[in-house]
C-alpha positions as CSV (number, residue, x, y, z in Angstrom):
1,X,146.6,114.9,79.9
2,X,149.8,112.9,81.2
3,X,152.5,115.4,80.4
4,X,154.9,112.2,80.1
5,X,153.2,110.6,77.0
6,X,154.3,112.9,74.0
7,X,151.9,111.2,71.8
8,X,148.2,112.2,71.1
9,X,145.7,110.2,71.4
10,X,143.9,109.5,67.8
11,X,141.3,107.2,67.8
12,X,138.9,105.7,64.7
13,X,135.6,107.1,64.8
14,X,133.0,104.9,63.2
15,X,130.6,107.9,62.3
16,X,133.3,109.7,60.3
17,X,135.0,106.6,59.3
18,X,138.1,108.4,60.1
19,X,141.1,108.7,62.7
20,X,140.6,112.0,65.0
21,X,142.4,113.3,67.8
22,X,140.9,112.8,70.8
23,X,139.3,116.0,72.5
24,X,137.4,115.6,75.6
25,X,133.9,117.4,76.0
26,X,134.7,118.4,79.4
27,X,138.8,119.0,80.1
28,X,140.5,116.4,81.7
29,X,137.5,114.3,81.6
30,X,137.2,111.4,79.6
31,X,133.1,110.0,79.8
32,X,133.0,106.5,78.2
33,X,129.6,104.3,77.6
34,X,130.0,100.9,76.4
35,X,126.3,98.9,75.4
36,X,126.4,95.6,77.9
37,X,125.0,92.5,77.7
38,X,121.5,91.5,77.6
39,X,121.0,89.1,80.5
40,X,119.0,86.3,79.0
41,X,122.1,83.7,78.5
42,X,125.9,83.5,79.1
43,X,127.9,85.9,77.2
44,X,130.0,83.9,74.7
45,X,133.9,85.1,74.5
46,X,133.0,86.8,71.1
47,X,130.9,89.3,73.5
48,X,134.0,89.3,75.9
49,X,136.3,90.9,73.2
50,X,134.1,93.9,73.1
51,X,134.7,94.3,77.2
52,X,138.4,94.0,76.8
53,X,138.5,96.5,74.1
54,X,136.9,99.1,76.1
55,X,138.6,98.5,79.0
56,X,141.8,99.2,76.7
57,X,140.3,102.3,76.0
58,X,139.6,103.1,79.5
59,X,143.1,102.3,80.7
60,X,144.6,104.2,77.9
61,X,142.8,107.4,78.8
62,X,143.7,106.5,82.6
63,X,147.1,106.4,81.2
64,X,147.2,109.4,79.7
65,X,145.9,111.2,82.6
66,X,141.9,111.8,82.0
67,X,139.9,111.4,84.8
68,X,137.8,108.8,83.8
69,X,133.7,107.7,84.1
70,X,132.6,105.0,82.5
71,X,129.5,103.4,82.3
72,X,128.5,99.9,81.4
73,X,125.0,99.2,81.2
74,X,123.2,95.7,81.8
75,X,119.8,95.0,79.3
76,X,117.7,93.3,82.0
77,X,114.5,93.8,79.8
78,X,113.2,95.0,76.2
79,X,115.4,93.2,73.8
80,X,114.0,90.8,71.0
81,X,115.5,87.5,69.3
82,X,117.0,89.8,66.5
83,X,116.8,93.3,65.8
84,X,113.5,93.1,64.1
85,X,110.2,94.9,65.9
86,X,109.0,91.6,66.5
87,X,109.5,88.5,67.9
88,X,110.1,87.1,71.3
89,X,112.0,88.7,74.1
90,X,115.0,86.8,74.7
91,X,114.3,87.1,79.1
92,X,110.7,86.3,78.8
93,X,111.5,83.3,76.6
94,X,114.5,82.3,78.5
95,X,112.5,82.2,81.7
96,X,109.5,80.3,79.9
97,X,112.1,78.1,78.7
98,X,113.8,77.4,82.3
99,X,110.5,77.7,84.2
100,X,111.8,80.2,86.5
101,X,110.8,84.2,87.0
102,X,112.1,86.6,84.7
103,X,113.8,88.3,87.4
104,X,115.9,85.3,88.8
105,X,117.3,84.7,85.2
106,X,118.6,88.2,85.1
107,X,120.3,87.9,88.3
108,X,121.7,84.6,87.5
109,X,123.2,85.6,84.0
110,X,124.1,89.4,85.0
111,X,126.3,87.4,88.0
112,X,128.1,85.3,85.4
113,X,128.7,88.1,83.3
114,X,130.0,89.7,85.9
115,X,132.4,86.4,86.8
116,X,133.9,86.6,83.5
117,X,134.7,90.2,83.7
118,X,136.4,89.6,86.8
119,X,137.9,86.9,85.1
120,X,139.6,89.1,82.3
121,X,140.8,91.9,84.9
122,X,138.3,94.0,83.3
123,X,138.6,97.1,85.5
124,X,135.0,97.7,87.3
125,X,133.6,100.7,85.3
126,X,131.6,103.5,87.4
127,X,128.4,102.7,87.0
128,X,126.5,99.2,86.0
129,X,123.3,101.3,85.1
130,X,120.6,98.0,85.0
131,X,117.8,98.8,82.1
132,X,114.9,97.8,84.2
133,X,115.8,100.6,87.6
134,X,115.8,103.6,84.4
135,X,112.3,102.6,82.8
136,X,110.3,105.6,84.9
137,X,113.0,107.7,83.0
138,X,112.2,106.0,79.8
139,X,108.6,106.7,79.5
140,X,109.2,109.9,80.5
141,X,111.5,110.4,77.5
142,X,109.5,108.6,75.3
143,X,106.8,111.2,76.3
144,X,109.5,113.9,75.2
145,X,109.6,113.0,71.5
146,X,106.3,111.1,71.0
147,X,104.5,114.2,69.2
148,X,107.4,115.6,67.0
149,X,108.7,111.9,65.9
150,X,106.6,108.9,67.1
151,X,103.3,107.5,66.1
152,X,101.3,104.7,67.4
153,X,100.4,101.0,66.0
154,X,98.7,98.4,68.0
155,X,102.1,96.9,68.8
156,X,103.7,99.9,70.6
157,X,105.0,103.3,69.9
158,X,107.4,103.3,67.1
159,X,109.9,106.1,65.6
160,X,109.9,108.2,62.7
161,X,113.4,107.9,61.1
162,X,112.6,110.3,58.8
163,X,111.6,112.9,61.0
164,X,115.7,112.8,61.5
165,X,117.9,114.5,59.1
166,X,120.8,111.8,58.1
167,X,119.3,108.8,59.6
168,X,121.6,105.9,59.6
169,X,125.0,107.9,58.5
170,X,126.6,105.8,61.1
171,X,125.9,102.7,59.2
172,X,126.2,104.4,56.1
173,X,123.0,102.8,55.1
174,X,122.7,104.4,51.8
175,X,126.5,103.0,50.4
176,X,126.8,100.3,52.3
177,X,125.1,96.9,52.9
178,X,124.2,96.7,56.8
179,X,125.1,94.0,58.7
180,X,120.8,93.5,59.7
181,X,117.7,94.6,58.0
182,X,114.4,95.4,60.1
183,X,111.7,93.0,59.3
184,X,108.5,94.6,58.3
185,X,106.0,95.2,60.4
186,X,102.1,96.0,59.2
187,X,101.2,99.3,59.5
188,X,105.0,100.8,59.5
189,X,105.7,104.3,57.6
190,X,109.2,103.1,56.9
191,X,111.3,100.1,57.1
192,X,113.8,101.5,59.5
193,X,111.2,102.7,62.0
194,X,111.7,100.7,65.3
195,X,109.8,100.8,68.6
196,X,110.2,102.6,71.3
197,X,107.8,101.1,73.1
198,X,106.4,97.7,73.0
199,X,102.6,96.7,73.8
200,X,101.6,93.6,75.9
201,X,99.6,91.8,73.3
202,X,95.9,91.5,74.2
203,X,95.4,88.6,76.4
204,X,99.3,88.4,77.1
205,X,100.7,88.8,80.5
206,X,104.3,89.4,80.7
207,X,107.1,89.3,83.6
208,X,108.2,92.4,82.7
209,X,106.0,94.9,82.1
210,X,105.1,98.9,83.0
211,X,102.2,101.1,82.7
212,X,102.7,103.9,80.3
213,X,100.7,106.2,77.9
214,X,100.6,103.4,75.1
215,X,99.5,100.9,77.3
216,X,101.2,98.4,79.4
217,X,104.5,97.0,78.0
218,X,107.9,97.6,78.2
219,X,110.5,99.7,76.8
220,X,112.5,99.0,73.1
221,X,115.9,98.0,73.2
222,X,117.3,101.0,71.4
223,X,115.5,103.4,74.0
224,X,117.4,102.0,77.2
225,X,121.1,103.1,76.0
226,X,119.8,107.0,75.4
227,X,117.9,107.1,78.8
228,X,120.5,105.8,80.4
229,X,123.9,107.3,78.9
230,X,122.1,110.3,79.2
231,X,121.6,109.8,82.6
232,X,125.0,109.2,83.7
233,X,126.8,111.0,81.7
234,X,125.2,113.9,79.9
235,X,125.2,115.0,76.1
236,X,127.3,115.4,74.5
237,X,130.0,112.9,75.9
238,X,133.0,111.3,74.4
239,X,132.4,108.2,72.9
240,X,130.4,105.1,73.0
241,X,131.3,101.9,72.3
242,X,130.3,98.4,71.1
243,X,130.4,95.4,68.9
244,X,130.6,96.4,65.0
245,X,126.7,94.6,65.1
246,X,125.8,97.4,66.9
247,X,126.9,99.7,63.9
248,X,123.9,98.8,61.5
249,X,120.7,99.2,63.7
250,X,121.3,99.6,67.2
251,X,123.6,103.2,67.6
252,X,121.7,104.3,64.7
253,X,118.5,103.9,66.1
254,X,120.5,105.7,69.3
255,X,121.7,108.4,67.7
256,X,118.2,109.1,66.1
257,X,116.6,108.9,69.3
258,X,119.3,111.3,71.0
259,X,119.0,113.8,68.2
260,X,115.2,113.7,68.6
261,X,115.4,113.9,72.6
262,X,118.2,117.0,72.3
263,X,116.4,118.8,69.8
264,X,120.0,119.1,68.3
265,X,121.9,117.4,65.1
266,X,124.3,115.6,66.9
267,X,125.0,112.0,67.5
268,X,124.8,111.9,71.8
269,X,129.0,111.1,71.8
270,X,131.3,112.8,69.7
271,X,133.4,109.1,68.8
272,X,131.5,105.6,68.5
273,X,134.4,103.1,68.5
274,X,133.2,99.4,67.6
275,X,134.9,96.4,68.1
276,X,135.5,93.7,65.0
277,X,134.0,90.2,65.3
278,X,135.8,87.4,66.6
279,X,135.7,84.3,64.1
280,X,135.2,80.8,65.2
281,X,135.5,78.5,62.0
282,X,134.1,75.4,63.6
283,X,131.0,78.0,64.0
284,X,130.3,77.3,68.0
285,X,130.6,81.1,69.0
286,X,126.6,81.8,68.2
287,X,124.5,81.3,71.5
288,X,121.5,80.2,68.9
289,X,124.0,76.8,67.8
290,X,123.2,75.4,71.7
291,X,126.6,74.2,73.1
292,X,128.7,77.6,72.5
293,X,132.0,78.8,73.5
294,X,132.0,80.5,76.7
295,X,134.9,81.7,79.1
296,X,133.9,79.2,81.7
297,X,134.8,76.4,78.9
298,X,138.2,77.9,78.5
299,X,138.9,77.7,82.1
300,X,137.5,73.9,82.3
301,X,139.7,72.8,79.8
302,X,142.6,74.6,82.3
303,X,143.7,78.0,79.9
304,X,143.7,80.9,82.1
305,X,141.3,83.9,81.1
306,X,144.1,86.1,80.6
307,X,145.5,83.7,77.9
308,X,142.1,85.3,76.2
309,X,142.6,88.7,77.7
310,X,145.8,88.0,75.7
311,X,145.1,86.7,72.7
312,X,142.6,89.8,72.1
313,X,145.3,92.3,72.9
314,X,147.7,90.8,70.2
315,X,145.4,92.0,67.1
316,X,143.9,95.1,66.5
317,X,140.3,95.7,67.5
318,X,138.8,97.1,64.6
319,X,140.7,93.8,63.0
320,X,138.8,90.3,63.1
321,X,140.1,87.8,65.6
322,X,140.4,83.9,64.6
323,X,139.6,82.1,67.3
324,X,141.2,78.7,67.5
325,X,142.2,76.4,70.6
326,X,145.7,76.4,68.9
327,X,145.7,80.3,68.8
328,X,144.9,80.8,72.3
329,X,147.1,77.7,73.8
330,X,150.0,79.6,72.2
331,X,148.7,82.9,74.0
332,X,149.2,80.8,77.2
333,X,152.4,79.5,76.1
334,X,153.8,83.1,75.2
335,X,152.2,84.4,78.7
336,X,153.5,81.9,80.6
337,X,157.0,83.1,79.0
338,X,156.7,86.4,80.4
339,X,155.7,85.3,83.3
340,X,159.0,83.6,84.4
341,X,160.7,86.5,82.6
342,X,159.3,88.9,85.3
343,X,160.1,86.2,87.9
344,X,164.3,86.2,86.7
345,X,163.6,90.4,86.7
346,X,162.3,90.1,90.5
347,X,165.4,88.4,91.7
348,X,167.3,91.2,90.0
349,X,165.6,93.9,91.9
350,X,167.4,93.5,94.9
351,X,170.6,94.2,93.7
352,X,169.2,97.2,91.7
353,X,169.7,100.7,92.1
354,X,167.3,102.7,90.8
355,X,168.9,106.1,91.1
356,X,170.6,107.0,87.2
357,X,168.8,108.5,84.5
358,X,167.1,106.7,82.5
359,X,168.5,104.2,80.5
360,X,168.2,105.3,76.6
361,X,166.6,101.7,75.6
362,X,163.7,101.6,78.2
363,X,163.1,105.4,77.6
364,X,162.7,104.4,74.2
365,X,160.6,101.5,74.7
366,X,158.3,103.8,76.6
367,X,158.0,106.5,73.2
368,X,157.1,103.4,70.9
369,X,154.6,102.2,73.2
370,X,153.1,105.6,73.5
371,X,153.2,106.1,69.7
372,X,151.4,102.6,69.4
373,X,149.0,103.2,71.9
374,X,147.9,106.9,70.4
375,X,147.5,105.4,67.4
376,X,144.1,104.0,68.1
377,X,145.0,101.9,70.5
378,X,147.5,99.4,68.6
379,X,148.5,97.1,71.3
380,X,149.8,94.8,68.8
381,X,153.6,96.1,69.3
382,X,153.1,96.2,72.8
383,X,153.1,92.8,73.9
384,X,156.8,92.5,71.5
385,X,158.2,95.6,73.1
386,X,157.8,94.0,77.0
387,X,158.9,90.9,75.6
388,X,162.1,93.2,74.5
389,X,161.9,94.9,77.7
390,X,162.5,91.7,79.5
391,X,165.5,90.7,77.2
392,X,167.5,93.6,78.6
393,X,169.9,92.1,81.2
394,X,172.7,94.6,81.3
395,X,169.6,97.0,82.1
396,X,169.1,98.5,85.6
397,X,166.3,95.9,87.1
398,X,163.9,98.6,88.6
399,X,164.0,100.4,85.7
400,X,162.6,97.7,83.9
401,X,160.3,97.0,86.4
402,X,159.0,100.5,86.4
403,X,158.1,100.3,82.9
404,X,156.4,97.0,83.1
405,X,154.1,98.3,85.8
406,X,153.4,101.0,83.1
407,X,152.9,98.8,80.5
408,X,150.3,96.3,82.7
409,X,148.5,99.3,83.9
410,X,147.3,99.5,80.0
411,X,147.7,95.9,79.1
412,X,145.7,94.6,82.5
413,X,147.4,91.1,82.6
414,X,147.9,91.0,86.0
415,X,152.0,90.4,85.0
416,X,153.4,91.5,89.1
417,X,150.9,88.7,90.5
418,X,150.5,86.2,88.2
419,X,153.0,82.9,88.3
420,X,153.7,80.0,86.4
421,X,152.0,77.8,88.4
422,X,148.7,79.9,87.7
423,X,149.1,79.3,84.0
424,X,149.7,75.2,84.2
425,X,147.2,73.9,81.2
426,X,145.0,71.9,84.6
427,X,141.3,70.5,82.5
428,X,138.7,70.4,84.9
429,X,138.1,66.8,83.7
430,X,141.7,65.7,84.4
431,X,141.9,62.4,86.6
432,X,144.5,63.7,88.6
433,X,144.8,66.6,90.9
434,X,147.5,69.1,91.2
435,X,148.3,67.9,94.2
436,X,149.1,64.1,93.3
437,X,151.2,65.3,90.3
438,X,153.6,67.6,92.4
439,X,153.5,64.6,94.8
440,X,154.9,62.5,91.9
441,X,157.6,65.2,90.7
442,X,158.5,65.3,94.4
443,X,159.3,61.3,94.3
444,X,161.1,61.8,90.3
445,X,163.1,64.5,91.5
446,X,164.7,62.7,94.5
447,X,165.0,59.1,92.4
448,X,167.0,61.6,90.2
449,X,168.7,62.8,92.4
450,X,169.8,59.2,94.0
451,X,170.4,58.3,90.6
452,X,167.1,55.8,90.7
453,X,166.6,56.5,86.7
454,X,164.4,53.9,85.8
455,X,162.4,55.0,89.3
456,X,162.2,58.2,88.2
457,X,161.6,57.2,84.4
458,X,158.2,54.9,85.9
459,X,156.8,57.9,87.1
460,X,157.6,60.2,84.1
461,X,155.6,57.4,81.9
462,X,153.0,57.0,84.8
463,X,152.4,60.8,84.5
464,X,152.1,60.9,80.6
465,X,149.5,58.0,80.6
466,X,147.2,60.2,82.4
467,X,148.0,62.9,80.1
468,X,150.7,64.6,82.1
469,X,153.5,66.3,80.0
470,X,156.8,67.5,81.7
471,X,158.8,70.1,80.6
472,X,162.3,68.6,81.6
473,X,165.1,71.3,82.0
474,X,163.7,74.1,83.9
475,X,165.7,75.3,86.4
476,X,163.5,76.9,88.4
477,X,161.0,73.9,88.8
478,X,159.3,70.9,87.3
479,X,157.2,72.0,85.0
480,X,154.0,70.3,83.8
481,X,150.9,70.4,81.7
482,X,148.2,68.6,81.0
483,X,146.8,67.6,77.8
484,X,143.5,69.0,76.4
């Protein structure tokens, strides 16, 4: 562990429905799985807030010195329309849908998932372990508990959940009402049984599809994340994450299936941390609506991803996240803010000298950011304390600096790099380039200067009629955005 963060790291754990300190499994080691995206459409932003908060977990254990492995994995086959036992796979009907193979949809929708994580400085993780390059190890695992928990039906191979002491304490299935409900299925012992395996129906021929002992199909959903985490990172390891969907079926249905494997009466990771929802009132977030709100849409309307990135960081993740354009537009705004911030900092540094001890307010700065981040990764104060950071003028520049590197190695916004001009609010549908409006602020800011004011007023109201607004006033350039 960093010696220099004097806080320890408590986090929430969903299966105890309490705060714990954090002790790694192996020392030093921190060994993170987070359940990825199945690769049948784009990932909506409300799947993108699960990906940020992990990554805040991962470079908050960076920061606090555990060597770090985490695994992200990519559902490329094996997942239904809903957590029922039935139904259509969402990648076989995608590619029916699109008239393409099964394979070329994965790769096409794994890619943009892939953009948008690049998108949102999501740090890469260790491994991308893809569902369909594990399902030898699947079947052979399925193989392992088939006697002692499984029995057969002419859809598949389905689990026993009561051949698991506890089943479904994650969800706390007996107090509380879950989020989903299994659909029945003829022939099941018990509602919650799920499959493990999934039959080819008779005179079906799918994409995707393996030999195995209970005929040619392919592997559940729930069986993929246990083979693989597994896999990659041995039992027991530290903690799993996901969306708080995944809470009522899906890491139950894990855990039972890693208790089963391990012949043990433990969950596979000693924390599962889970995500809150992210609330779109107009009700666009859902990929079943059609037209739903994706990252690409953010950045065609001209917000940067990290506005998102953000917006996310500002509220708790175990809190839910309204989602509004006005919500995330003021994100931009207040990025954009600290943005030319760092930029009056920079021209500081030169004259800086680095070489007293450190300055009681940016020492203390550093303790409350600790304090916030050990307490289950509150970044809400964090975002307020570099704002405070910034507002420290009599403060020696590199100093400051130093801690803001700190700060954005947890925060990931990309603060050293990033510039105004990055963040200028540019639609993708705007009828005029960047280039033609700094061509125009070029012409106004010489007619001002020659004291042209109706000139320069012309091309201030040509600029608005296309949408343009200008931000008068800043002294370090013409500023500009555009409408959306």
């Amino acid at each position: 562990m960093n010696e220099s963060t004097s806080h320890p790291l408590k986090l929430f754990n969903s299966l105890t429905r309490e705060l714990e300190l954090f002790t790694p499994v192996h020392d030093g080691e921190a060994r993170v799985y987070t359940c990825g995206p199945t690769v049948y459409n784009y990932p909506h932003i409300g799947n993108m807030r699960a990906y940020v908060f992990a990554d805040l977990l991962g470079r908050t254990l960076s920061w606090k010195g555990y060597k770090l492995t985490h695994v992200i994995n990519i559902t490329d086959v094996g997942h239904l329309t809903d957590d029922a036992d039935d139904g259509e796979d969402k990648l076989e009907k995608a590619a029916a849908e699109r008239a393409q193979s099964i394979w070329d949809i994965a790769k096409h929708y794994t890619e943009a998932y892939w953009d948008d994580i690049k998108a949102l400085n999501i740090r890469q993780p260790a491994h991308w372990s893809i569902a369909t390059d594990y399902v030898p190890q699947m079947i052979d695992y399925a193989k392992g508990i088939a006697d002692k928990h499984c029995y057969e039906l002419d859809g598949g191979l389905y689990f026993d959940v009561s051949t698991i002491a506890n089943y479904g304490s994650l969800a706390r299935a007996a107090t509380e009402d879950g989020e989903g409900r299994i659909d029945t299925v003829e022939g099941k012992r018990n509602a919650a049984d799920f499959a493990i395996w999934r039959k080819t129906p008779e005179g079906e021929t799918r994409q995707m599809e393996w030999d195995s002992p209970w005929g040619k199909g392919a592997p559940g959903w729930h069986l993929e994340c246990s083979v693989m985490s597994e896999a990659l990172l041995g039992l027991p390891f530290d903690i799993h994450t996901g969306g708080i969907d995944h809470r009522e079926i899906h890491h139950p249905n894990e855990i039972a299936q890693n208790q089963a494997h391990s012949g043990c009466d433990h969950s596979g990771a000693h924390f599962w941390m889970h995500n809150n929802f992210l609330i779109d009132r107009a009700g666009k977030m859902s990929k079943s609506a059609g037209e739903f709100l994706r990252l690409q849409l953010l950045i065609d309307k001209g917000i940067h991803p990290l506005a998102y990135r953000l917006m996310c960081l500002q509220a708790h993740y175990r809190s839910e996240l309204e989602f509004s354009w006005e919500n995330l537009v003021a994100a931009l705004t207040r990025l954009k803010r600290i943005v030319m911030g760092i930029e009056r900092l920079k021209e500081r540094l030169a004259a800086s000298q680095n070489d007293k001890p450190l300055h009681p307010k940016v020492a203390d700065i550093r303790e409350q950011m600790d304090a916030a981040m050990s307490d289950d990764l509150n970044s809400c104060p964090v975002v307020p304390l570099l704002e405070h950071l910034l507002s420290l003028k009599k403060v020696d520049a590199a100093q400051r600096m130093d801690l803001l590197r700190e700060m954005d190695l947890i925060l990931g916004l990309n603060l050293e790099t990033l510039t105004r001009a990055d963040l200028r609010l540019h639609p993708k549908a705007a009828s005029i380039t960047e280039t033609e409006i700094e061509q125009k602020l070029d012409l106004r800011q010489q007619a001002k200067a020659d004291k042209d004011f109706a000139a320069a007023d012309a091309i201030r109201d040509e600029l608005i009629a296309q949408n343009v607004e200008l931000m008068d006033g800043d002294p370090l350039r013409w500023e500009w955005s555009i409408s959306i």
